[in-house]
N, C-alpha and C positions, 0 to 999 in steps of 0.2 A: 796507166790505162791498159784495161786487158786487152789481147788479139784476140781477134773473134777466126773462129774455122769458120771454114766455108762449106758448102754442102758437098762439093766438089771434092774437096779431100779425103772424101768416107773412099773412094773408089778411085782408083790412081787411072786405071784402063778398064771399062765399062765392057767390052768387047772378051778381053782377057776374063775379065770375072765370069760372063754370060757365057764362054764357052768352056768354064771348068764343070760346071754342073752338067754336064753331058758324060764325064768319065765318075765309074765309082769300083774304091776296091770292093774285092771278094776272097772271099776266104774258103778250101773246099779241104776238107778231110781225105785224105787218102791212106787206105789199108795197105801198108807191107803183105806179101804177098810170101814173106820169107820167115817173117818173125812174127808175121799180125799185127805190129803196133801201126799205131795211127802218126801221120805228119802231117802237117798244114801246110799247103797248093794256097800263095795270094798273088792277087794280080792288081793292077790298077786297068781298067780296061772299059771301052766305050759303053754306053746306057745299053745300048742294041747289041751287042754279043755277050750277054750275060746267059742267056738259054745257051747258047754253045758255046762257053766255060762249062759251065756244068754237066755238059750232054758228054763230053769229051771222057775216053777213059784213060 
């Protein structure tokens, strides 16, 4: 006989998962100022500071 899952199982902690969608990475280009090349600035950082991530120099 097979085990059946249960719906419960899809999501271990319910709270946990609802509060990861609030953080998102970003990714910002930034020019050397010395050679010109570019390097990549990421963060993981909350929904609401993404305008200043990017405002920041």
């Amino acid at each position: 006989m097979a085990k059946q899952a249960s719906k419960n199982s899809k999501v271990k902690d319910a709270k946990a998962a609802a509060e990861s969608k609030v953080w998102t990475k970003v990714i910002k280009a930034v020019r050397s100022p010395k050679s010109g090349a570019y390097t990549f600035k990421d963060q993981i950082i909350h929904k609401d500071k993404v305008q200043e991530f990017f405002n920041q120099k």
